[in-house]
N, C-alpha and C positions, 0 to 999 in steps of 0.2 A: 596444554592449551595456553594461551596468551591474552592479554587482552591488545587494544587497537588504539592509537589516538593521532588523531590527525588536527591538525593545530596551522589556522590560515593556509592550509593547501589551496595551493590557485595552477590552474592549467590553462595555458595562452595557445595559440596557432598564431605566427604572425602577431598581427595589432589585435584577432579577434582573441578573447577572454570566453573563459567556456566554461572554468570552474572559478567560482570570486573570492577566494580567502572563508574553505570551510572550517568550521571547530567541530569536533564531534568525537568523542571519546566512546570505544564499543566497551566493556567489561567481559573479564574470561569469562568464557562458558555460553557467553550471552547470545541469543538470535535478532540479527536487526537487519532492517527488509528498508532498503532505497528505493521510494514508489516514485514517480513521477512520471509525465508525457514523454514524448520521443525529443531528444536536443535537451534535455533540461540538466545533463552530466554525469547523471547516476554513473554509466558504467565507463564512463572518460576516470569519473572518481575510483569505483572499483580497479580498474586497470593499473590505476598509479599507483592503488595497494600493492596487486601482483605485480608492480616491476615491470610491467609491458607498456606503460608507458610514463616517460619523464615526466617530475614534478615541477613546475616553474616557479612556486614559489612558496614558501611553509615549511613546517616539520613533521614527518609521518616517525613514528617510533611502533614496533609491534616486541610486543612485551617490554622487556627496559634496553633495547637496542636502536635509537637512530637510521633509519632504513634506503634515507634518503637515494644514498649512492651504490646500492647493495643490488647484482641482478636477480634477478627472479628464483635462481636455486639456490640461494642465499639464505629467502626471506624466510623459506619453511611455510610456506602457502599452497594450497591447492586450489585448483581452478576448476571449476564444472563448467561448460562455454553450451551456448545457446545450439550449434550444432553438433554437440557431439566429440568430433577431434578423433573418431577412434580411427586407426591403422586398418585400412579396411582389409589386407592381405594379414592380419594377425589374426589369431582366436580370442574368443572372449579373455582366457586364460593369459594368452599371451599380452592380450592390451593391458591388460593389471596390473600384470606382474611385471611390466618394461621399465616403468619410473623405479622399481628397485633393484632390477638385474642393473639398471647404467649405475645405479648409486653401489655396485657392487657387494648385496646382500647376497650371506647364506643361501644356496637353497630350498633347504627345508624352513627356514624363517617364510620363505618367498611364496614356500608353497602353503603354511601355516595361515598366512596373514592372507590371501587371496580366498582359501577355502573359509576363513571366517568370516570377509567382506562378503563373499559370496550365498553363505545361508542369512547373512543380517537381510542380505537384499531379494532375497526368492531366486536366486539367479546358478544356483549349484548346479542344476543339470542342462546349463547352456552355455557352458566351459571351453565344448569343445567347437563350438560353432562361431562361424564368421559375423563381422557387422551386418552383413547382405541380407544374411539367415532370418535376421531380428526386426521386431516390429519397434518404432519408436519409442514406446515405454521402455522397451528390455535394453535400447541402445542407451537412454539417458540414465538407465539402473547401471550398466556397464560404465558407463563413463563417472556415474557417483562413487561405484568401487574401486577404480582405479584409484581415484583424489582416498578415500578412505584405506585405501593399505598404508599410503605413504604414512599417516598417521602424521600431520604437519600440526603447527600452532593456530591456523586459523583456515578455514573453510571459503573460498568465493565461489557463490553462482551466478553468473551473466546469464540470466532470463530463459533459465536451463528448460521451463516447458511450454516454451512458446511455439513450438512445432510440434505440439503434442494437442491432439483431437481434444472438447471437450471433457470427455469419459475419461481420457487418459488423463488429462493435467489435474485432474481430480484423486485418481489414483494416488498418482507420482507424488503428488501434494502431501497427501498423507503421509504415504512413506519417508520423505522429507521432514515432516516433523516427527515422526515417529524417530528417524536416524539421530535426531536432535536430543531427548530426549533418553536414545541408548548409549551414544557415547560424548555426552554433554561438552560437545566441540564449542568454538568460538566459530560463528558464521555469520558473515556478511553477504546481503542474498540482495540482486536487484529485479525489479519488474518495472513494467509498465501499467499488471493489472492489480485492480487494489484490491480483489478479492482474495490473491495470493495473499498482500501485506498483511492485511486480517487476520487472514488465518493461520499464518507461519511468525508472524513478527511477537519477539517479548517486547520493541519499538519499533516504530515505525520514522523514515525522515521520509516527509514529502519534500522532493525537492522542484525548485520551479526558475528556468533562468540562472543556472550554475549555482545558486544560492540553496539554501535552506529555509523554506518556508516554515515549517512546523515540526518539534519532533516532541514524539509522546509517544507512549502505551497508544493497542487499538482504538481500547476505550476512549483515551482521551482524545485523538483526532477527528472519532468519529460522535464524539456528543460535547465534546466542546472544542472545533473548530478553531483554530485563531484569524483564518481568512476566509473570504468567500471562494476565493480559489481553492483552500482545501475542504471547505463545504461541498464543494461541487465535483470535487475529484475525488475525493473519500465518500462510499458510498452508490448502492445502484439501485435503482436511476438516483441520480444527482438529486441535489438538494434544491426547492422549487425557493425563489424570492421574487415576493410584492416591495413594491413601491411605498412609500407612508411618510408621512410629517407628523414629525411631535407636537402635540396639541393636548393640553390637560393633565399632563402626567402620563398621555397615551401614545402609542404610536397609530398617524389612524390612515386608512391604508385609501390609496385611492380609490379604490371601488365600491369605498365603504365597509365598513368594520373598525375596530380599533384595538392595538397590545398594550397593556398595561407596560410602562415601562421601569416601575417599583422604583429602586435608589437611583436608575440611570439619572431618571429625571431631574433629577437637582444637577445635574450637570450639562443640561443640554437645553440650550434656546427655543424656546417659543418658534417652531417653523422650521427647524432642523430638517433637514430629509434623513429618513433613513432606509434600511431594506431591512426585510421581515423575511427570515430563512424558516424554512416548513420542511422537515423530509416526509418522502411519501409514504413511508410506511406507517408517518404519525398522524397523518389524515384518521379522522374517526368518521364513522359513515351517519352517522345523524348527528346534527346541529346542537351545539351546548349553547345557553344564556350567555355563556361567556366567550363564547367562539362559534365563528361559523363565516365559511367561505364560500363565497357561490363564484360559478360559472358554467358558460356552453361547454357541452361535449363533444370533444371533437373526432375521440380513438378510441376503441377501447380494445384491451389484445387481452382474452383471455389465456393463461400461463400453470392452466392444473389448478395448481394451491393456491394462488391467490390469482387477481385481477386489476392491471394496469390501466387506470382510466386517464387520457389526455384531455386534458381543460382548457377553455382559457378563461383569466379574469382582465377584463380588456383585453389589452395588449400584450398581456404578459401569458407564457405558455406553464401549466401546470401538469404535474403527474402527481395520482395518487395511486397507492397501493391497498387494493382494499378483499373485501372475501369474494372466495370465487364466485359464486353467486351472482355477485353484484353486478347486471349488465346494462346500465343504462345506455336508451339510443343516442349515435351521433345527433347533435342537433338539440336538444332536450336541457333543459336547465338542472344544474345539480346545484348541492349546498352539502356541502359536507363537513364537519366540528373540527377541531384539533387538540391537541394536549396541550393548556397553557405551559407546563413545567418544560416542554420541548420544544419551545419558540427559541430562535436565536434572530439578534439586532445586528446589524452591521452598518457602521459609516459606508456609505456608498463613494466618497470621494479615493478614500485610504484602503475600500473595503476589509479592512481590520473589525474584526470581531469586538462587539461594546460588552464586555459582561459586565452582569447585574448579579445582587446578593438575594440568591434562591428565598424566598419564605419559610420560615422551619415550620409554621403551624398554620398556613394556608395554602392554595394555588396560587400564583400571579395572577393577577388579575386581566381579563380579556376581554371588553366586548366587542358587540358589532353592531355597527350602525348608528352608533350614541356619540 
C-alpha cells in the first residue's frame, strides 16, 4: 500500500473552477471518507486520483512517485464506481479475474487470488453466475473483488452504495470496514451521506465549494465543528441554532435564555450577535437552572427508539431527539434542558466556530431568562 498526497490540486472546466487548490495528505493503510453535498468536488477530486480525470493544477504523488502525467494503469489504483461497471455477458468469476488475465497473470495465480477475494467477500458460490443473476449487494461485493485481486497501492470508492436499499447499505457498509481492517489497504472513499463518513472514516474531509471545509477524526467534526456548515451537515438531524447577543459574559438568546460564554467573553463586545448550536440528541427532556429552552410543538414522528419532536422558538425551527415515550401534542408548549458542556457559539457573519476553554472542574455556565 502507499500513502496519498495531493498538494493545491485545482480542477477548472473552462473559466468555471470546481476543485480550488486542495492540500491533503492520506497516510498508508489509512481510511478517509470525502463527505460533502452534490457539486462540492469530492469525486471530480477522486477521479483526478484515479487518472480519469485531468489535474489543472497542483501536485498529486501516490507513494514517492509524481502522478501528475501517468494514466490510470499506471497509478496502481482501484476503482469501485457507484454503478457497478461489471461486464454483464461475463461471470462473476470471469469480471474478477479480467483486470488480471489483460495484465497477463498466471493462471493458477488468477485463480488463487479471485478464490480468496471471493470467500473475504461471502461471494464463493456465485462464481459462476451473471451480473443479471444478482441482487445489488452481491453486484457491488463483485465489483469490491474485482478492485481487491488486483491488490493495487490505494483503494477508490465513488459513492459505491448509493443504489443500494437501506438494509443493504448497511450491510455493505460493514463489510467495507470490515475489508479495511483484513487487508489494511490505503482507501479513499467518497459520499454524500454522513452516516457512511462516521462510520467508515479513520478521517473525515467535509468538503464545501471545491474547497476544504474541515478535516478531522469523526469525533472531531462531529463535537467540535469548525463551521456551521459542518454543524449542520455532520450529523442527523442537523444541528438546531438560536439567535443571541452577548450580554454579561452571556450569550442570551432571543427568546430568552442565556449561554455562558466563559473565556470567549473577553474577546467579544458588549452586543455581539451570535448563534447558539444545540444537537438534538443533546436536548434533555426536563429543564435545568441552568438551561432550558421552550417552544411550540409543531411535529412529532415517532422512530421506535427514540422520538423526533419539531419545535419552534420564534422563528427559528428546532429538532429534538428525545425517549420514545415522549409524545407531546402538536400545538402544546415544551421546555426542554440541554448540556451546558455541549453548547457550540458561532459568529453568524463568518459562521466559524468561536471556541471556548472547557472548565476542568465545573460546567459552563447557562442560564435562562436572567
Amino acid at each position: 500500500m502507499a500513502s496519498v498526497k495531493l498538494e493545491g490540486i485545482r480542477k477548472s472546466y473552462g473559466a468555471v473552477e470546481v476543485v480550488k487548490g486542495i492540500d491533503l495528505e492520506v497516510a498508508d493503510k489509512e481510511f478517509v471518507v470525502l463527505v460533502g453535498p452534490s457539486g462540492c468536488g469530492k469525486s471530480t477530486t477522486l477521479r483526478m486520483i484515479a487518472g480519469l480525470e485531468s489535474i489543472t493544477g497542483g501536485t498529486l504523488v501516490i507513494g514517492d512517485r509524481k502522478v501528475n502525467a501517468l494514466p490510470p494503469r499506471e497509478r496502481d489504483v482501484a476503482m469501485v464506481f457507484q454503478d457497478y461497471a461489471l461486464y454483464p455477458h461475463k461471470t462473476v468469476y470471469e469480471n474478477m479475474a479480467f483486470g488480471l488475465k489483460v495484465r497477463n497473470h498466471p493462471r493458477e495465480e488468477i485463480a488463487s487470488r479471485v478464490a480468496q477475494a471471493a470467500e473475504t467477500l461471502g461471494i464463493g458460490h456465485l462464481l459462476d453466475r451473471k451480473p443479471s443473476q444478482l441482487s445489488g449487494g452481491q453486484r457491488q461485493r463483485v465489483a469490491m473483488g474485482r478492485a481487491i485481486v488486483r491488490r493495487p497501492q490505494i483503494f477508490l470508492f465513488d459513492e459505491p452504495l448509493s443504489n443500494l436499499d437501506a438494509k443493504l447499505r448497511g450491510q455493505v457498509r460493514t463489510e467495507i470496514k470490515k475489508l479495511h481492517q483484513d487487508i489494511s489497504a490505503t482507501i479513499i472513499y467518497v459520499t454524500h451521506d454522513q452516516v457512511e463518513a462516521m462510520t467508515l472514516a479513520d478521517r473525515i474531509v467535509v468538503m464545501r465549494d471545491g474547497e476544504i471545509e474541515q478535516l478531522g477524526t469523526p469525533d472531531e467534526v462531529y463535537n467540535e465543528p469548525a463551521t456551521m456548515f459542518v454543524a449542520n451537515f455532520i450529523g442527523a438531524p442537523a444541528m438546531n441554532f438560536l439567535s443571541a447577543t452577548v450580554s454579561g459574559g452571556h450569550a442570551r438568546l432571543a427568546e430568552g435564555g442565556r449561554v455562558s460564554l466563559g473565556t470567549l467573553a473577553d474577546n467579544l463586545a458588549e452586543g455581539t450577535e451570535v448563534k447558539v448550536g444545540i444537537r438534538p440528541e443533546h436536548f434533555l427532556e426536563k429543564a435545568k437552572p441552568d438551561c432550558a429552552v421552550t417552544g411550540i410543538v409543531q411535529v412529532v414522528e415517532p422512530l421506535g427508539a427514540d422520538t423526533l419532536i419539531h419545535f419552534a422558538v420564534g422563528n427559528e425551527a428546532m429538532t429534538a431527539r428525545v425517549a420514545p415515550q415522549t409524545r407531546p401534542a402538536p400545538g402544546t408548549r415544551l421546555t426542554l434542558g440541554c448540556d451546558p458542556e455541549r453548547i457550540h457559539i458561532f459568529d453568524p457573519a463568518s459562521e466559524r466556530a468561536l471556541r471556548r476553554r472547557r472548565p476542568e472542574n465545573r460546567a459552563a455556565a447557562i442560564a435562562v431568562g436572567a
